[in-house]
ZARO-354228 format. One record per atom (N, C-alpha, C): residue in three letters; x, y, z. Coordinates in steps of 0.02 Angstrom, whole numbers, padded with zeros to 5 digits, always signed. Layout:
N
ALAXYZ;...
END
This chain:
256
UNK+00846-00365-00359;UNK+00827-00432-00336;UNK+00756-00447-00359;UNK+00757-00519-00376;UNK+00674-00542-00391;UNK+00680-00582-00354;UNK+00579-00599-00366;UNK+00556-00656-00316;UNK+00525-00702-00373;UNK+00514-00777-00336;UNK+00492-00815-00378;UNK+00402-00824-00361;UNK+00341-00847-00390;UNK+00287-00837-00382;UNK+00269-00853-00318;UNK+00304-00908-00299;UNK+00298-00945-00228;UNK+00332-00918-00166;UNK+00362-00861-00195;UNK+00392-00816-00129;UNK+00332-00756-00123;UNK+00328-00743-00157;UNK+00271-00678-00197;UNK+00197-00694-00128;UNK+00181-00764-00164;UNK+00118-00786-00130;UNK+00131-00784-00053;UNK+00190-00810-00042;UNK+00207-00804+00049;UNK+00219-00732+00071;UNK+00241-00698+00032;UNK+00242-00625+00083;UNK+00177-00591+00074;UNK+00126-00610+00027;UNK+00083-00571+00006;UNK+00017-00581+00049;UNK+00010-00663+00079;UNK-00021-00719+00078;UNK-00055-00724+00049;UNK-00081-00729-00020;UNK-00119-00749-00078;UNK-00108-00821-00088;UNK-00136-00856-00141;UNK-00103-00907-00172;UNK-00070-00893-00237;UNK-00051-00947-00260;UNK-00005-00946-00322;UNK-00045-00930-00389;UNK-00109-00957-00382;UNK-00171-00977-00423;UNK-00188-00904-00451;UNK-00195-00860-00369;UNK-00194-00786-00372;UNK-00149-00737-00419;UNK-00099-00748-00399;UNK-00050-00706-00441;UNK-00049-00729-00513;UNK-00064-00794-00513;UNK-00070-00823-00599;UNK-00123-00777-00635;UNK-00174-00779-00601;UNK-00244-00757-00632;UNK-00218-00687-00630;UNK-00192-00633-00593;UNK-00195-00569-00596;UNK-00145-00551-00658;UNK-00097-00594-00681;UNK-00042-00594-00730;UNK-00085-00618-00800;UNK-00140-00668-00781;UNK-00165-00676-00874;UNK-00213-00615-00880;UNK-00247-00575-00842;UNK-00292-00518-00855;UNK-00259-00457-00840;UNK-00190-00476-00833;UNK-00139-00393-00844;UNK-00148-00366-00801;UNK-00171-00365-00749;UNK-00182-00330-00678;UNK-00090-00317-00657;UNK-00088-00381-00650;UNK+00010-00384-00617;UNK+00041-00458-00669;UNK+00069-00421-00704;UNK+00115-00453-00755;UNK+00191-00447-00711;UNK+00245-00503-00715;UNK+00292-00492-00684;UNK+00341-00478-00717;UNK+00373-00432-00689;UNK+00410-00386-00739;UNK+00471-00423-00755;UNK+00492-00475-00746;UNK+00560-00533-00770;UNK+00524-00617-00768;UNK+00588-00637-00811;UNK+00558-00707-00818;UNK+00648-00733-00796;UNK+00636-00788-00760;UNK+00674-00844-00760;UNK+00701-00868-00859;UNK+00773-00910-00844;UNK+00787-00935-00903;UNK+00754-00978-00914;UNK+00705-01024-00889;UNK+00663-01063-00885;UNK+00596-01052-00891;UNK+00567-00993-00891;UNK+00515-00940-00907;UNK+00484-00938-00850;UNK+00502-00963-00797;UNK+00460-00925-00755;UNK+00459-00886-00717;UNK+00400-00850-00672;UNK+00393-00792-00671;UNK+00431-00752-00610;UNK+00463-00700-00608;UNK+00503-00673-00576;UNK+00464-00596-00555;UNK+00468-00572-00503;UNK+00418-00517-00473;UNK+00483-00458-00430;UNK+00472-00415-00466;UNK+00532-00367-00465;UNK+00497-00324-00379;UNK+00537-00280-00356;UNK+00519-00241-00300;UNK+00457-00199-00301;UNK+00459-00165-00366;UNK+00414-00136-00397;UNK+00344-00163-00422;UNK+00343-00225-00433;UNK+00290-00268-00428;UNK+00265-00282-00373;UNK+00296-00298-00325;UNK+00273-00297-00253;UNK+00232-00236-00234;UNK+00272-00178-00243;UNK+00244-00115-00220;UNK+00162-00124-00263;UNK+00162-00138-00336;UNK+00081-00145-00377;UNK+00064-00174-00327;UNK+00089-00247-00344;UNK+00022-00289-00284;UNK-00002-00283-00216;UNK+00048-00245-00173;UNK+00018-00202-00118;UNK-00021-00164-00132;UNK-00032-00120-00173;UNK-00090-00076-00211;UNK-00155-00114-00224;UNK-00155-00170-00268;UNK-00203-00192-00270;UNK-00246-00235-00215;UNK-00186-00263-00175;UNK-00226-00309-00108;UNK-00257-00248-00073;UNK-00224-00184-00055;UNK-00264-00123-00036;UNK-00345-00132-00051;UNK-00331-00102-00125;UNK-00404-00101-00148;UNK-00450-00142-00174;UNK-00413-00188-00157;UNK-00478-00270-00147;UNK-00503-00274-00105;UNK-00446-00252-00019;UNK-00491-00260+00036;UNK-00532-00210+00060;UNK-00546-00132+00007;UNK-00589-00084+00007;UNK-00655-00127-00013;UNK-00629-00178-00059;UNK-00709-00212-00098;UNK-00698-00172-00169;UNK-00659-00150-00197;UNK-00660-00138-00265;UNK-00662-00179-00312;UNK-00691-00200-00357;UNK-00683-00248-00413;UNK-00609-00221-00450;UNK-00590-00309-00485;UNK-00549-00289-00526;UNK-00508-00253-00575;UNK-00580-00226-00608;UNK-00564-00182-00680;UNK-00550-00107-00649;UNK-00581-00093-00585;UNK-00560-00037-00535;UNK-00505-00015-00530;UNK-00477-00083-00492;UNK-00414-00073-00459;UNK-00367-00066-00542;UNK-00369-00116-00585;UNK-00324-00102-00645;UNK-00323-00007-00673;UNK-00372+00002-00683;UNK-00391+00092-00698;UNK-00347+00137-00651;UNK-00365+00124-00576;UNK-00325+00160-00549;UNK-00233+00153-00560;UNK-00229+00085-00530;UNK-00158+00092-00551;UNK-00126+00093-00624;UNK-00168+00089-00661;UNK-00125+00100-00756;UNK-00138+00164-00757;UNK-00202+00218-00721;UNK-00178+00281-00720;UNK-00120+00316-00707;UNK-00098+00277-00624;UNK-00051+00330-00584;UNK+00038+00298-00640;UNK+00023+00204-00663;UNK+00087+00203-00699;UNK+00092+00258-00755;UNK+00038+00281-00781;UNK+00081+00273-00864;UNK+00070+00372-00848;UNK+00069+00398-00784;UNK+00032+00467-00771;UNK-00011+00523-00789;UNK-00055+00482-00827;UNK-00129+00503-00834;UNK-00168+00549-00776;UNK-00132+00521-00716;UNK-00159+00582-00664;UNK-00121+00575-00601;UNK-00126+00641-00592;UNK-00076+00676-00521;UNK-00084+00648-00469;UNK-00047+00651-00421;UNK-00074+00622-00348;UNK-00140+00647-00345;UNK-00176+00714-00352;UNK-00233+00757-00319;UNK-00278+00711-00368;UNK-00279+00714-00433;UNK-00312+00679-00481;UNK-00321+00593-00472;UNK-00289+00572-00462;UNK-00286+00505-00414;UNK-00326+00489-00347;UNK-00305+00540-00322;UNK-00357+00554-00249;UNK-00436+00565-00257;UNK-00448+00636-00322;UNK-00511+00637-00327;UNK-00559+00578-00361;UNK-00494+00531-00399;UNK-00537+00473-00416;UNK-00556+00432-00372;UNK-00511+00413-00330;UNK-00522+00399-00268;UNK-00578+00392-00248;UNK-00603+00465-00217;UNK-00658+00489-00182;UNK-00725+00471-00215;UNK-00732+00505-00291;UNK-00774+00480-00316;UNK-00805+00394-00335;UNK-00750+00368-00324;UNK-00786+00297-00319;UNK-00770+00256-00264;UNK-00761+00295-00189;UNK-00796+00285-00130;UNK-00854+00313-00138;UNK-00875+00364-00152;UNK-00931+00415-00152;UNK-00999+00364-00185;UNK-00981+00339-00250;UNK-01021+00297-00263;UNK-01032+00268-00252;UNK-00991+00211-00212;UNK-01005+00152-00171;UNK-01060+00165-00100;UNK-01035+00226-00073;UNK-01075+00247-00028;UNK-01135+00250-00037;UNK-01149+00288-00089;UNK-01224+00292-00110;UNK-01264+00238-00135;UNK-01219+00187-00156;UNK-01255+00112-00181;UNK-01262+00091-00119;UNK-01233+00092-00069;UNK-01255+00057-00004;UNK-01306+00099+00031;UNK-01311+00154+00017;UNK-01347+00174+00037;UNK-01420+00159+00009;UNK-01421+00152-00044;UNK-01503+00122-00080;UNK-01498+00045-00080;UNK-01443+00007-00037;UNK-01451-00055-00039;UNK-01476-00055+00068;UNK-01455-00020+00077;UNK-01475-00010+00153;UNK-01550-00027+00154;UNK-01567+00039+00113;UNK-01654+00083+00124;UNK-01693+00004+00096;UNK-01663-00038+00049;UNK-01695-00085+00024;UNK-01688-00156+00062;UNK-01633-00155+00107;UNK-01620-00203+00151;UNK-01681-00181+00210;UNK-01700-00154+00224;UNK-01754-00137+00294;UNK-01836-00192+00262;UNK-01820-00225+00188;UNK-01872-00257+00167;UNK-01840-00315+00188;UNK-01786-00324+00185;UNK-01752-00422+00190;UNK-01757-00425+00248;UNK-01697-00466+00244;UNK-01707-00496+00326;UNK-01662-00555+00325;UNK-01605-00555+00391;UNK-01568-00606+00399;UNK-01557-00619+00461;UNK-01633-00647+00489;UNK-01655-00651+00543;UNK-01609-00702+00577;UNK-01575-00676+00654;UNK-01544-00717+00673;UNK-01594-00753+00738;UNK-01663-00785+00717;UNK-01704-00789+00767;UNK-01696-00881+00784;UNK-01633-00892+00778;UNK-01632-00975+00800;UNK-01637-00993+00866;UNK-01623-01041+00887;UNK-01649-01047+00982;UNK-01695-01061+00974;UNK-01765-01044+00957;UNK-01833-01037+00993;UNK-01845-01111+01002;UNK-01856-01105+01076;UNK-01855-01184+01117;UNK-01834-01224+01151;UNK-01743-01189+01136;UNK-01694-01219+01153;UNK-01679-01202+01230;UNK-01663-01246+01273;UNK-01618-01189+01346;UNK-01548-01171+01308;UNK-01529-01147+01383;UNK-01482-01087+01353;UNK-01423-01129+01357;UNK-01420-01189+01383;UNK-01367-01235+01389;UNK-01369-01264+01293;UNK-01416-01276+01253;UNK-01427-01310+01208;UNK-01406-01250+01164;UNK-01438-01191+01152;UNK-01416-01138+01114;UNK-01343-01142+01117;UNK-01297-01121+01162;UNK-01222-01111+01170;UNK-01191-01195+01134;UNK-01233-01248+01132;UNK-01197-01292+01098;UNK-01209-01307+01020;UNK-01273-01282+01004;UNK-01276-01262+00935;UNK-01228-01216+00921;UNK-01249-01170+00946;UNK-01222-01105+00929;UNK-01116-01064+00934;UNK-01126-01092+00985;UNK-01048-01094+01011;UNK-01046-00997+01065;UNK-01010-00965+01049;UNK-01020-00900+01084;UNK-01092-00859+01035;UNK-01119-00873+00967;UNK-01167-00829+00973;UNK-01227-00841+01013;UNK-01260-00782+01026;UNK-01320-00784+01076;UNK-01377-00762+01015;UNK-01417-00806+01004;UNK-01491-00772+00958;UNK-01549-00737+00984;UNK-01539-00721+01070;UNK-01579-00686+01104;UNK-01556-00614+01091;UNK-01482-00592+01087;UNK-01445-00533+01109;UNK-01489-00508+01048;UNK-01496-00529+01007;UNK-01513-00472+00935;UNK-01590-00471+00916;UNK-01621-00511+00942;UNK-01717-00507+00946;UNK-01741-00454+00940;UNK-01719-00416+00985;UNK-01762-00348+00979;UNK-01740-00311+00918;UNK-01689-00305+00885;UNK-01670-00293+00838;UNK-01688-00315+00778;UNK-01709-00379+00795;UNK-01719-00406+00725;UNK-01798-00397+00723;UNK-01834-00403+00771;UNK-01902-00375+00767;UNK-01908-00295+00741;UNK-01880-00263+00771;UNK-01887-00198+00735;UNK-01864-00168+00692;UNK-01818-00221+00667;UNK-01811-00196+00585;UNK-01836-00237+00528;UNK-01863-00289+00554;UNK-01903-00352+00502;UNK-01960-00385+00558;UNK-01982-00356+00601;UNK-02054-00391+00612;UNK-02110-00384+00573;UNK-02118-00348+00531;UNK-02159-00345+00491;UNK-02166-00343+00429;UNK-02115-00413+00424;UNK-02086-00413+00342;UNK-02122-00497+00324;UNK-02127-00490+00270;UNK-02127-00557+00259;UNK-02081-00607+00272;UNK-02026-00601+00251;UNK-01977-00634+00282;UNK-01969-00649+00349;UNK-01974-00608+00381;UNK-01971-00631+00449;UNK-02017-00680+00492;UNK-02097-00655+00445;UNK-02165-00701+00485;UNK-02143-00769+00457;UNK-02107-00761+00362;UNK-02101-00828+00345;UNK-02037-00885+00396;UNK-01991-00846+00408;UNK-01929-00860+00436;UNK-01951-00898+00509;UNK-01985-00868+00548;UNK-02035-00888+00621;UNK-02055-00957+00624;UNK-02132-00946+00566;UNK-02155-00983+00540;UNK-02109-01056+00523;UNK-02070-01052+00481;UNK-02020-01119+00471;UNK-01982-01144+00519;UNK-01954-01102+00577;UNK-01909-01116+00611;UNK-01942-01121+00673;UNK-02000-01111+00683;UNK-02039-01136+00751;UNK-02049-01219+00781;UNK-02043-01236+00723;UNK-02031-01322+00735;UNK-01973-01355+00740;UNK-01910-01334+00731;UNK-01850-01349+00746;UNK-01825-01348+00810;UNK-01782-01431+00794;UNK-01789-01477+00843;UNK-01702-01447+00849;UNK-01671-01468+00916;UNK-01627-01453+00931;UNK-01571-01490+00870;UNK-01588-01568+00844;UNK-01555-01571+00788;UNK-01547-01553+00743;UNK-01635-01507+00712;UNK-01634-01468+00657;UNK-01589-01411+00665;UNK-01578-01382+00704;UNK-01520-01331+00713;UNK-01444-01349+00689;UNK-01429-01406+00716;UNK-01378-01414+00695;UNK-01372-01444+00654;UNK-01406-01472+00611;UNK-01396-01473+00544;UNK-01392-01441+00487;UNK-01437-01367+00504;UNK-01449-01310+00455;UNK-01389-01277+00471;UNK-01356-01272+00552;UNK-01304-01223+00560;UNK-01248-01272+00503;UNK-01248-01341+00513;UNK-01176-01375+00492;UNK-01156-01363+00418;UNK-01245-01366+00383;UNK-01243-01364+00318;UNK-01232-01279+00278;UNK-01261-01245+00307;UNK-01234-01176+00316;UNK-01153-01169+00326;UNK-01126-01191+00385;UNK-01057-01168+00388;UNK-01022-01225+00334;UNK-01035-01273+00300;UNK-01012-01310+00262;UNK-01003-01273+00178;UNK-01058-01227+00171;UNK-01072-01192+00104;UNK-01020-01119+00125;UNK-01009-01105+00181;UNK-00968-01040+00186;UNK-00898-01077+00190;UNK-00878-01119+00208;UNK-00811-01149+00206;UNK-00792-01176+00118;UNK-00840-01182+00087;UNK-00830-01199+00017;UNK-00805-01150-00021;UNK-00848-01075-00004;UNK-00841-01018-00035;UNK-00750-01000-00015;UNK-00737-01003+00053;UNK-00673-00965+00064;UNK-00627-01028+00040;UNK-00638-01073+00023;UNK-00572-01119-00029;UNK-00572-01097-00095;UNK-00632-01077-00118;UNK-00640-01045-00190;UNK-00580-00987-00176;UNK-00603-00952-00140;UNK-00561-00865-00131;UNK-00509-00893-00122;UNK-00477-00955-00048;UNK-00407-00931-00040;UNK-00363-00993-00125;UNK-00421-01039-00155;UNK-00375-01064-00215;UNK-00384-01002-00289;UNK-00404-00936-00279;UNK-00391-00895-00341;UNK-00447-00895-00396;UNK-00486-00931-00379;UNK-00554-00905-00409;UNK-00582-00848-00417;UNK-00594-00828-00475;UNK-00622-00760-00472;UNK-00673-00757-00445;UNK-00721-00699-00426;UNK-00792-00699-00400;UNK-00844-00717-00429;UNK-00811-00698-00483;UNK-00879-00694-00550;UNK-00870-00784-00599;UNK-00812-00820-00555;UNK-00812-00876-00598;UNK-00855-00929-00580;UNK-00878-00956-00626;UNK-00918-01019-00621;UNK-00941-01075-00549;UNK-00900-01082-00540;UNK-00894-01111-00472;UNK-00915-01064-00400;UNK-00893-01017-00415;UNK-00911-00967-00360;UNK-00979-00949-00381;UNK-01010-00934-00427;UNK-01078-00909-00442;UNK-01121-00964-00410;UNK-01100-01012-00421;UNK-01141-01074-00415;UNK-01148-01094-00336;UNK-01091-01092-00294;UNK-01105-01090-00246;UNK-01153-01040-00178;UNK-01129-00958-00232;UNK-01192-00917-00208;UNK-01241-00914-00219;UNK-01270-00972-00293;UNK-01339-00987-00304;UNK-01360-01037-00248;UNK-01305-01087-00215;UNK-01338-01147-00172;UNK-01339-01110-00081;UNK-01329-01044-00081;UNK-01307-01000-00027;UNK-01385-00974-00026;UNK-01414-00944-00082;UNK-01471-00925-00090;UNK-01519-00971-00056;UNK-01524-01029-00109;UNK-01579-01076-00100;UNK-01586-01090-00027;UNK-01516-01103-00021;UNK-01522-01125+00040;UNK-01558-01076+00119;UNK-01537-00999+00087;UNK-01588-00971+00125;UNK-01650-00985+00120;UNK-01669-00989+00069;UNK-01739-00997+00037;UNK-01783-01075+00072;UNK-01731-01140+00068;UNK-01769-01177+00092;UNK-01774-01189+00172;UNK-01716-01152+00207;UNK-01701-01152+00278;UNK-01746-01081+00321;UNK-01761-01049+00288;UNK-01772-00985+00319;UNK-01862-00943+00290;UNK-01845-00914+00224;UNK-01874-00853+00189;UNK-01858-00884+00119;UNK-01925-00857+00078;UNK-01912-00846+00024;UNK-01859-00794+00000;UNK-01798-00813-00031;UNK-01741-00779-00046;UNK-01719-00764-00138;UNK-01750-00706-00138;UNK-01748-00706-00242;UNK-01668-00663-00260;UNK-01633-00657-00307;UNK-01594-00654-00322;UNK-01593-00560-00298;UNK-01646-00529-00287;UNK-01625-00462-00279;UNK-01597-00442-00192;UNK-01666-00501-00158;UNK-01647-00494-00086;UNK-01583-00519-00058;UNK-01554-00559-00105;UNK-01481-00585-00088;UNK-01432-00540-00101;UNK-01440-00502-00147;UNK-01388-00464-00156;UNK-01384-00403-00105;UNK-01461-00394-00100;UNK-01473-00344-00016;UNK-01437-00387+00048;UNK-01439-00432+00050;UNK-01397-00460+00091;UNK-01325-00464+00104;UNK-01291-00490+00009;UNK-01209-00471+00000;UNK-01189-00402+00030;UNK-01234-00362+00025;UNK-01213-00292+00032;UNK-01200-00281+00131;UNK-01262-00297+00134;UNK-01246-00293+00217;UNK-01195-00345+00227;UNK-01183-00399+00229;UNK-01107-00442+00255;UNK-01064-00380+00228;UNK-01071-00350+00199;UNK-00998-00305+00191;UNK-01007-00229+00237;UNK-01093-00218+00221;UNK-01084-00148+00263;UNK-01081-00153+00365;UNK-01122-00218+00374;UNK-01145-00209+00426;UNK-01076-00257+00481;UNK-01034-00200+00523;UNK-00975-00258+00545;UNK-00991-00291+00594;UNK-01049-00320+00598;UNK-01058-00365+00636;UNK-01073-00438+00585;UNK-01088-00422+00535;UNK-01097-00486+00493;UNK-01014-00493+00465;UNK-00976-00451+00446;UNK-00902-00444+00393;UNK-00869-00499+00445;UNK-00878-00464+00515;UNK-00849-00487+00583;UNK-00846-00583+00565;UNK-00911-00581+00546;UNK-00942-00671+00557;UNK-00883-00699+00492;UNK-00897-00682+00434;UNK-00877-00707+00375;UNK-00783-00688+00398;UNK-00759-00633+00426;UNK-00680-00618+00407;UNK-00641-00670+00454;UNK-00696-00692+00521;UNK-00682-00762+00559;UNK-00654-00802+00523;UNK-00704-00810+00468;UNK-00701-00876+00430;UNK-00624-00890+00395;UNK-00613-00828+00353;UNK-00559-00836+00306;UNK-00553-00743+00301;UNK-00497-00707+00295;UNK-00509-00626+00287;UNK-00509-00630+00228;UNK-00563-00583+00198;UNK-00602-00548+00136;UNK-00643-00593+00125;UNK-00680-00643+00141;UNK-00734-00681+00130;UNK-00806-00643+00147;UNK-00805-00607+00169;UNK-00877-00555+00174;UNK-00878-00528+00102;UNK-00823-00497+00061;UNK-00824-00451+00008;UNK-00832-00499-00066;UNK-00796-00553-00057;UNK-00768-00585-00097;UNK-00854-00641-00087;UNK-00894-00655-00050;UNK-00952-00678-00054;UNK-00975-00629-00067;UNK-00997-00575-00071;UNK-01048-00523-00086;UNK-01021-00523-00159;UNK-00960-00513-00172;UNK-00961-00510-00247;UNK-00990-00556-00284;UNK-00969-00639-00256;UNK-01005-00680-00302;UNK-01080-00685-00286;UNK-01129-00665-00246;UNK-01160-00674-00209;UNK-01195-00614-00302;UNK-01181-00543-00309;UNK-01187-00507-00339;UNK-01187-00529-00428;UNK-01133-00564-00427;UNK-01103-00592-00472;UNK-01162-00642-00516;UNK-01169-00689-00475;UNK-01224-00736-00472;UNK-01304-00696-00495;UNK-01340-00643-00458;UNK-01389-00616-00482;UNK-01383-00585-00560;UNK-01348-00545-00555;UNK-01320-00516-00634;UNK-01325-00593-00699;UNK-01283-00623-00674;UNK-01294-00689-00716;UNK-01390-00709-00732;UNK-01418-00736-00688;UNK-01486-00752-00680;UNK-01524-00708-00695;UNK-01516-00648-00691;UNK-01560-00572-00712;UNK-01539-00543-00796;UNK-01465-00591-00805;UNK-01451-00566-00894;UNK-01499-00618-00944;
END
């Protein structure tokens, strides 16, 4: 039995856009065609693309996930050999977060909004978050950052409307990003770069000076830290990973 792309996308929940794009860069080519040419997705294709939604929602890039699985198809390597690849590029990832950690204790994604507000006014900006619960936290891991005196500094004059306008325009730029993801945009495509450049600025003119390295210290925590993944997987699931990529994506561009 086959499926047609539009059955594919419903059991998978992807979009169609998705499975198109993973079929022109050979990731998941469908192994039959309709007499009409279109695309037909055998059992065995299913089983790939369960593989790969796997290791997308690890946060693996593309060319990753293709390596591993054209290894285990064409048997280049054993289950154990498979596994130790595995490991080794968790292992690495680990250690990149780990020097993106040690370098995040310089940023800062100060959740210091409120100041001014009663607590009746916070909960209506805000909805269930509280910007008191995490103060002490955010003081002692960025009180003595620039970012943070700058972050203070800007946001000490905000008026109960200025809040909700920075929150609206903020959650307006994260709702953009997860239509990119759920219409099949790659991370690294045009549109998505661009919106993690207006993600930046926008820290930059709402908050802290925000340069393309401290953002990416940032992509990294929405993915390591689950209290931020938590905020973004609300939004849309894999939108923490899938912004950090373009978020990543975007610096690489501006830094080539």
């Amino acid at each position: 039995m086959s499926h047609s792309v539009g059955q594919v996308a419903g059991f998978a929940g992807v979009t169609v856009r998705t499975l198109h794009h993973y079929d022109d860069i050979g990731l998941l080519a469908p192994s039959e065609r309709s007499r009409a040419g279109h695309r037909r997705y055998t059992d065995a294709d299913l089983d790939r693309l369960q593989q790969i939604l796997f290791y997308r929602e690890l946060g693996f890039p593309l060319d990753e996930v293709a390596a591993l699985l054209d290894d285990q198809a064409t048997g280049k390597a054993d289950p154990r050999a498979h596994l130790r690849r595995q490991h080794d590029l968790l292992t690495a990832r680990i250690e990149r977060l780990r020097k993106m950690a040690a370098a995040v204790e310089h940023a800062m994604e100060a959740h210091t909004m409120g100041i001014g507000l009663t607590p009746e006014e916070r909960f209506e900006v805000f909805g269930d978050f509280d910007p008191d619960q995490h103060e002490d936290e955010v003081r002692e891991r960025w009180g003595d950052t620039d970012a943070h005196r700058q972050s203070r500094q800007r946001t000490a004059s905000y008026t109960k409307d200025d809040w909700k306008r920075v929150t609206e325009e903020f959650d307006s730029l994260h709702l953009r990003m997860a239509d990119l993801m759920s219409a099949g945009a790659p991370a690294d495509s045009e549109e998505a770069m661009d919106t993690a450049e207006e993600h930046r600025l926008f820290i930059t003119g709402a908050y802290y000076d925000c340069g393309h390295e401290m953002h990416t210290c940032l992509g990294e925590m929405y993915v390591a830290d689950p209290r931020f993944t938590r905020t973004y997987e609300d939004i849309r699931p894999g939108l923490a990973v899938y912004l950090r990529d373009a978020i990543v994506a975007n610096a690489a561009r501006h830094n080539g």
